[in-house]
Backbone as CSV, one residue per row, in Angstrom:
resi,resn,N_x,N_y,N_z,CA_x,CA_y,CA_z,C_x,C_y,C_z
1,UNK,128.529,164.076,175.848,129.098,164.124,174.523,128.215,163.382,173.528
2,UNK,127.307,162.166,173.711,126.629,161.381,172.818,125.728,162.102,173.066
3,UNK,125.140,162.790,173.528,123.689,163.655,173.609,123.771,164.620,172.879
4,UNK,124.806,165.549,172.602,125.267,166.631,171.533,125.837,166.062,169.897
5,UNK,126.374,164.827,170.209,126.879,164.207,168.583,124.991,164.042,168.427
6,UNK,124.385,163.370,169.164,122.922,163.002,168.741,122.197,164.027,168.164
7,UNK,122.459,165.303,168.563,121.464,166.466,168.986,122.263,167.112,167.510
8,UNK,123.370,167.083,167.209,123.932,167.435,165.816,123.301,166.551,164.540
9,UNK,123.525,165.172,164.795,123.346,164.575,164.188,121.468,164.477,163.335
10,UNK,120.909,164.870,164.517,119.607,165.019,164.286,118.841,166.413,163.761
11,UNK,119.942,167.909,163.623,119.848,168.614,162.818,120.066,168.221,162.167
12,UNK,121.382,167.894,161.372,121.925,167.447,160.378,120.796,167.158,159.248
13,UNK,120.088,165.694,159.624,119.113,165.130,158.931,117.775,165.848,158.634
14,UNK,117.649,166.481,159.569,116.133,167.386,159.605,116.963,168.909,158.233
15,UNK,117.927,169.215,158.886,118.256,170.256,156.990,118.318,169.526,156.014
16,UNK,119.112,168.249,156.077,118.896,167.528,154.306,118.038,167.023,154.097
17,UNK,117.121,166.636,154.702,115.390,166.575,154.495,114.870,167.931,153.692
18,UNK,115.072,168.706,154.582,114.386,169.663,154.153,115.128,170.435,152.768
19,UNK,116.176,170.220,152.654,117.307,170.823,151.685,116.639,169.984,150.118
20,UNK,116.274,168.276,150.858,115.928,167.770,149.724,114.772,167.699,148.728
21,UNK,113.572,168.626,149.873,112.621,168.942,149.853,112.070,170.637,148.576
22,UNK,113.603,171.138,148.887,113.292,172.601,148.728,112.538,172.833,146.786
23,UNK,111.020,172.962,146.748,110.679,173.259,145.697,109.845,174.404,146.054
24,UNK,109.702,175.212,144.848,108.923,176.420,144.212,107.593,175.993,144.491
25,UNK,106.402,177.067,145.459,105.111,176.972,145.021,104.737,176.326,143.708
26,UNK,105.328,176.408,143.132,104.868,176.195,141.183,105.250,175.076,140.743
27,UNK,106.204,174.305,141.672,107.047,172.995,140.933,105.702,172.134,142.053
28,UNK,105.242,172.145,143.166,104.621,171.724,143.920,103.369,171.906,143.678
29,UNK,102.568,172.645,142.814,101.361,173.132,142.363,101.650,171.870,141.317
30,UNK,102.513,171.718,140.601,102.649,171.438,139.667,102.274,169.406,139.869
31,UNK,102.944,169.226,141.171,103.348,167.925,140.779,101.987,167.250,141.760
32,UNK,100.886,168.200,142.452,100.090,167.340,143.026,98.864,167.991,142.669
33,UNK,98.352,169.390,142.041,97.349,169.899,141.346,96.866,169.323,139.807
34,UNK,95.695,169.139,139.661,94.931,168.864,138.375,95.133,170.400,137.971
35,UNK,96.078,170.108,136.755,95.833,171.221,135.683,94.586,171.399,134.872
36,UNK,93.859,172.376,134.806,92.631,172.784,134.131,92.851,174.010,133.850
37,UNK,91.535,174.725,133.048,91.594,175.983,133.000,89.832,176.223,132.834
38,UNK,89.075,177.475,132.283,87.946,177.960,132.730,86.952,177.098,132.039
39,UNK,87.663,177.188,130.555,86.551,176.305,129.659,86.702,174.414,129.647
40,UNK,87.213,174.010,130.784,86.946,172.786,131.186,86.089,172.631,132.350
41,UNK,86.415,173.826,133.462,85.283,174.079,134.272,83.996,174.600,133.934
42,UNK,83.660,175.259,132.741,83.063,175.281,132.819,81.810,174.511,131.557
43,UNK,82.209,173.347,130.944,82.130,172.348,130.320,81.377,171.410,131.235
44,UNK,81.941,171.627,132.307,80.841,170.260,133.770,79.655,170.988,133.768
45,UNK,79.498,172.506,133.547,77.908,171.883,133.656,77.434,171.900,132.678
46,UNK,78.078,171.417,131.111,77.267,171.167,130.177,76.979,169.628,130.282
47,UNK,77.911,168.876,130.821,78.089,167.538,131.440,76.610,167.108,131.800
48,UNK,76.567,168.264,133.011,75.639,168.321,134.054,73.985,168.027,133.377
49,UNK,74.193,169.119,132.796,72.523,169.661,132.070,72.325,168.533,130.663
50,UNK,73.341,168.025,129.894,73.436,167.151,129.343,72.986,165.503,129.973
51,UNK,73.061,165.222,130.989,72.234,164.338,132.150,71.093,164.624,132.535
52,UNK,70.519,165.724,132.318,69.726,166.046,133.132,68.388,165.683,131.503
53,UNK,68.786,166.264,130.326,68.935,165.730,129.034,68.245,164.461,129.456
54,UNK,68.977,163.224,129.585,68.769,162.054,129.669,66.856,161.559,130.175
55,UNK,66.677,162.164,131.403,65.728,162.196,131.475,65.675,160.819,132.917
56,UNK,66.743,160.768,133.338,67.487,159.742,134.331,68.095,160.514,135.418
57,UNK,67.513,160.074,136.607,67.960,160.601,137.610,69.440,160.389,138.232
58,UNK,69.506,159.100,138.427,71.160,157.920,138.642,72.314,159.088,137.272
59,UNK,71.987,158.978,136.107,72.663,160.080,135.607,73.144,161.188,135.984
60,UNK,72.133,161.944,136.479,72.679,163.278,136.885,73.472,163.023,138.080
61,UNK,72.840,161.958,139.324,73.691,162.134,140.804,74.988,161.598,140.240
62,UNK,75.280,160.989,138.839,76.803,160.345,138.998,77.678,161.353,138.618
63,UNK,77.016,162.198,138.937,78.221,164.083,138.175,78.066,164.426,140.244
64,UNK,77.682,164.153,140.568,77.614,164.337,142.334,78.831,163.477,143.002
65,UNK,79.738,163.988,143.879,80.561,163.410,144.750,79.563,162.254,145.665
66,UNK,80.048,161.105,146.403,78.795,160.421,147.133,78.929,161.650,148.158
67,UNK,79.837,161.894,149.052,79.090,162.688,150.205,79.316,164.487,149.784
68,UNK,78.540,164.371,148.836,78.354,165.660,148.029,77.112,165.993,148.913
69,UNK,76.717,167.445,148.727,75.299,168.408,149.141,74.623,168.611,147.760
70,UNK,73.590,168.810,147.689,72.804,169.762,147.017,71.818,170.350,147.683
71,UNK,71.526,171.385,147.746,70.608,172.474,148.188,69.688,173.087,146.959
72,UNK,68.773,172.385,146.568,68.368,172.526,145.214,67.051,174.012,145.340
73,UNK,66.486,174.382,144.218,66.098,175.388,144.251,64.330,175.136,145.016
74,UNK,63.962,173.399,143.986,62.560,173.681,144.243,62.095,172.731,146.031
75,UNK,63.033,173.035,146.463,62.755,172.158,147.696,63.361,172.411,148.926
76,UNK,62.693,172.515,149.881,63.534,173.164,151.551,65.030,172.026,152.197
77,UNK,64.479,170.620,151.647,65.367,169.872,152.171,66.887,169.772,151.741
78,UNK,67.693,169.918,152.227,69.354,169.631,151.705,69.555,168.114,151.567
79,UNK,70.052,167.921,150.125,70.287,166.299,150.122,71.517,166.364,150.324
80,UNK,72.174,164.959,150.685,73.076,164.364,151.211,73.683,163.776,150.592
81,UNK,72.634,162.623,150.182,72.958,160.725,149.768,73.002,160.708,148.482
82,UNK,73.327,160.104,147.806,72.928,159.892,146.148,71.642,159.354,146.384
83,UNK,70.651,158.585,147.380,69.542,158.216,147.292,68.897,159.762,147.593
84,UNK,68.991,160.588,148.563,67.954,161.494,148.448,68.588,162.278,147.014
85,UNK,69.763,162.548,146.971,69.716,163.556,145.416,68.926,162.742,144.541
86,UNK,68.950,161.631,144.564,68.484,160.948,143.116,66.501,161.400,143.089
87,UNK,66.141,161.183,144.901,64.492,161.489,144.624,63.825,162.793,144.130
88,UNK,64.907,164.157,145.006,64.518,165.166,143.620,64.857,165.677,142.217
89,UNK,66.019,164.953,141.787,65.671,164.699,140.465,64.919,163.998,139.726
90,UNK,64.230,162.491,140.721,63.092,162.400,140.176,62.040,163.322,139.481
91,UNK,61.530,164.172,140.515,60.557,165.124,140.250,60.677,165.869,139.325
92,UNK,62.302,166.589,139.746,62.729,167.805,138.803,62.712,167.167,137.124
93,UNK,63.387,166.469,137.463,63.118,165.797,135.709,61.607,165.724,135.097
94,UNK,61.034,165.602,135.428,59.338,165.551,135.020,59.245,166.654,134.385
95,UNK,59.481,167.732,134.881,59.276,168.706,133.959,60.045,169.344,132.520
96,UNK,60.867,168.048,132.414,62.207,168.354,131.492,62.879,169.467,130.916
97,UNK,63.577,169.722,132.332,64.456,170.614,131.951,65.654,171.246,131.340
98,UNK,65.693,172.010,130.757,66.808,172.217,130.027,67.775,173.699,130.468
99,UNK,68.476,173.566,130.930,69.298,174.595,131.580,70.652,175.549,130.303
100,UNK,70.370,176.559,131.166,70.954,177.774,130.119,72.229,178.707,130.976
101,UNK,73.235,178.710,130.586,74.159,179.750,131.614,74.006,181.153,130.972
102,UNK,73.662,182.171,132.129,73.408,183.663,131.705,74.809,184.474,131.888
103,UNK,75.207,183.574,133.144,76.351,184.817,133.292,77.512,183.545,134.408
104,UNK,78.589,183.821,134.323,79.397,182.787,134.822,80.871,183.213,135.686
105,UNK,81.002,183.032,137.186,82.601,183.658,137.105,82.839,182.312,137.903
106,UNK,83.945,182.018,137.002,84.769,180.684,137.545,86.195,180.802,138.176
107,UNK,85.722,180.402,139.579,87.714,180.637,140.261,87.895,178.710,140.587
108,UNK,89.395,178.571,140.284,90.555,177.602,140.204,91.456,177.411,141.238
109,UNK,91.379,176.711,142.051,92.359,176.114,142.747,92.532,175.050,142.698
110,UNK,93.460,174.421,144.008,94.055,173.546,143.312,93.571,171.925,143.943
111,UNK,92.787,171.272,142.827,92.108,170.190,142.736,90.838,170.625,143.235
112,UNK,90.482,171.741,142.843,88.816,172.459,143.709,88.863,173.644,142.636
113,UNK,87.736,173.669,141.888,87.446,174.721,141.397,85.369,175.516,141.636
114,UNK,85.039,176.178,141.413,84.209,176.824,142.291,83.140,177.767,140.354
115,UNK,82.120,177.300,140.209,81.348,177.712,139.231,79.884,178.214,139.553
116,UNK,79.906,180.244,139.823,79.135,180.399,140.478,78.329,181.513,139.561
117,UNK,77.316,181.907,139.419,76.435,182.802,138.370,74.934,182.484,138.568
118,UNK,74.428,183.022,137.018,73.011,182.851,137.141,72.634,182.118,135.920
119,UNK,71.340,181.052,135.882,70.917,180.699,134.995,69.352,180.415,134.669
120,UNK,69.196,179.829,133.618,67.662,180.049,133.456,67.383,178.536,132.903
121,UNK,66.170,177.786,133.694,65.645,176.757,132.761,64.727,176.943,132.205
122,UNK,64.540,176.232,130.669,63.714,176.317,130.064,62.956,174.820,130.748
123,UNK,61.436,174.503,130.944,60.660,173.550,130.723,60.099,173.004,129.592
124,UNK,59.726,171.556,129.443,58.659,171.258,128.107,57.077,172.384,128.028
125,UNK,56.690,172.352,129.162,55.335,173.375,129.365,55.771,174.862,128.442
126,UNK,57.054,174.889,128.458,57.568,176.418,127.859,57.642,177.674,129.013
127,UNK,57.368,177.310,130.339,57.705,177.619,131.766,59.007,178.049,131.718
128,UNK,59.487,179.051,132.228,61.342,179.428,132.303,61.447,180.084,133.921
129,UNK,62.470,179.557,134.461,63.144,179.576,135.756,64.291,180.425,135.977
130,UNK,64.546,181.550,136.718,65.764,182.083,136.974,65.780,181.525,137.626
131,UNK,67.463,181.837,138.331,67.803,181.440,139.820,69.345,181.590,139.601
132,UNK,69.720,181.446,140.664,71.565,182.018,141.028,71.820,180.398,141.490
133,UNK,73.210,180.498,141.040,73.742,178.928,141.349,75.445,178.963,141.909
134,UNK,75.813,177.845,142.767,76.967,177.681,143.244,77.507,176.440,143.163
135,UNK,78.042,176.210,141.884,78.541,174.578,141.762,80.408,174.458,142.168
136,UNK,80.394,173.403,143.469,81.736,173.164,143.706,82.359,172.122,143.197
137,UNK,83.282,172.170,142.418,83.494,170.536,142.002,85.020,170.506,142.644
138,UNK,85.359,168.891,143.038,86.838,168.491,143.439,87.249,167.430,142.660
139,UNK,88.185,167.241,142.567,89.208,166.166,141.567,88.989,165.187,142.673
140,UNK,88.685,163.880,141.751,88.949,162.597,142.691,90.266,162.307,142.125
141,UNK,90.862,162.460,141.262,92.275,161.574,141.011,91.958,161.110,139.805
142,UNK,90.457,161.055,139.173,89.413,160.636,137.840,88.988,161.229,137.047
143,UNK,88.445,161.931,137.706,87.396,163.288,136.763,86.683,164.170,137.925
144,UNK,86.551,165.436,137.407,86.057,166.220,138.343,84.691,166.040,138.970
145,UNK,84.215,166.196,139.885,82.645,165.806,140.523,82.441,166.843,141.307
146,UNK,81.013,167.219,141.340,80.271,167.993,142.106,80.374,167.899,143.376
147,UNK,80.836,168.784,144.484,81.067,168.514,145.649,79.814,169.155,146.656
148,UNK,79.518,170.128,146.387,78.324,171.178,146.666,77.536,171.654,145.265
149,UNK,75.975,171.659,145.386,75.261,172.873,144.604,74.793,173.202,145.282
150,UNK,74.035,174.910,144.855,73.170,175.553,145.584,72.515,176.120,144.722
151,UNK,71.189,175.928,144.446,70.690,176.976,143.197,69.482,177.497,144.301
152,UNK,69.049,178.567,143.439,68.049,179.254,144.434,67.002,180.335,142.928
153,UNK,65.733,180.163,143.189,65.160,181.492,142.238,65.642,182.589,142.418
154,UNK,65.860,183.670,141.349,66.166,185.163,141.754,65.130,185.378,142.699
155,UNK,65.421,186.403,143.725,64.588,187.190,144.435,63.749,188.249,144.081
156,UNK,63.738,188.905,143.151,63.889,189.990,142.413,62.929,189.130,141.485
157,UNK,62.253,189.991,141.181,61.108,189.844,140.196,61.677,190.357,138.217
158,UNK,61.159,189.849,137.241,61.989,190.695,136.107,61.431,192.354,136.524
159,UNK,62.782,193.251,135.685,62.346,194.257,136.275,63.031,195.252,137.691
160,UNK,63.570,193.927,138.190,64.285,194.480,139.489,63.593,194.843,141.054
161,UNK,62.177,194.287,140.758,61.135,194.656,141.887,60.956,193.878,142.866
162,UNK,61.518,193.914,143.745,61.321,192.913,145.255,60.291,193.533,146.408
163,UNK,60.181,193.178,147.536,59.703,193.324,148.405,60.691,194.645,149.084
164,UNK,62.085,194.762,149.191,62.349,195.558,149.817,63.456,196.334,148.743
165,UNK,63.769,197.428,149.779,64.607,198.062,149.035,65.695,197.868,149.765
166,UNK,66.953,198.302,148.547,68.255,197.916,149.260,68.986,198.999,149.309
């Protein structure tokens, strides 16, 4: 009999838990998601390129999560650390770059949003760079930060002329 009052008793609590629990996808989106929308996402990488501006390396990695990636365009190695991101922006900065968005599709979830397209840098030399890019940023609870990049040169020559056909 105390094993069944127990065994009641312990539904009991597990439905008004859950009874007390009962919210809407949307009331729950609501109460633990960073509200944003496209033109705040996509404002970080004016953030971004605005650092890069500076002409300071420590600048740009502080738009980087610490155990953020970058997979940058002019270099085989994947950084990790804010010390290795910071050494190829050393370099990359030398040539002072100034970055341009060509084309942009931004998807939103929740405390993770995802800014992926193509863009072009301009250099001081007057040198210009395509390349395709994948910026992930996540909410710390602060402000949004770079969680992953990936930029890469187009493959494709202007023109549309590669090595192979597709």
């Amino acid at each position: 009999m105390k094993l069944r009052l127990l065994a009641v008793l312990a539904t009991s609590l597990t439905l008004a838990a859950c009874a007390s629990n009962d919210k809407s996808p949307q009331v729950l989106q609501a109460d633990s998601c960073k509200a944003t929308n496209k033109q705040e996402i996509a404002a970080l990488f004016d953030r971004w390129n605005n650092s890069l501006q500076t002409g300071d390396p420590k600048q740009v990695v502080a738009n980087y999560s610490v155990d953020g990636i970058l997979l940058p365009t002019l270099s085989n190695k994947p950084r990790l650390t804010p010390a290795e991101k910071e050494d190829y922006f050393k370099h990359f900065l030398e040539k002072k770059p100034v970055g341009k968005i060509d084309m942009s599709h931004i998807q939103i979830g929740c405390n993770v949003a995802l800014d992926n397209g193509l863009y072009t840098f301009t250099f001081a030399d007057g040198t210009k760079a395509a390349g395709r890019y994948t910026f992930t940023y996540g909410w710390n609870g602060d402000q949004w930060m770079i969680t992953s990049h990936h930029s890469s040169l187009m493959p494709e020559k202007a023109g549309g002329k590669s090595g192979k056909k597709h």
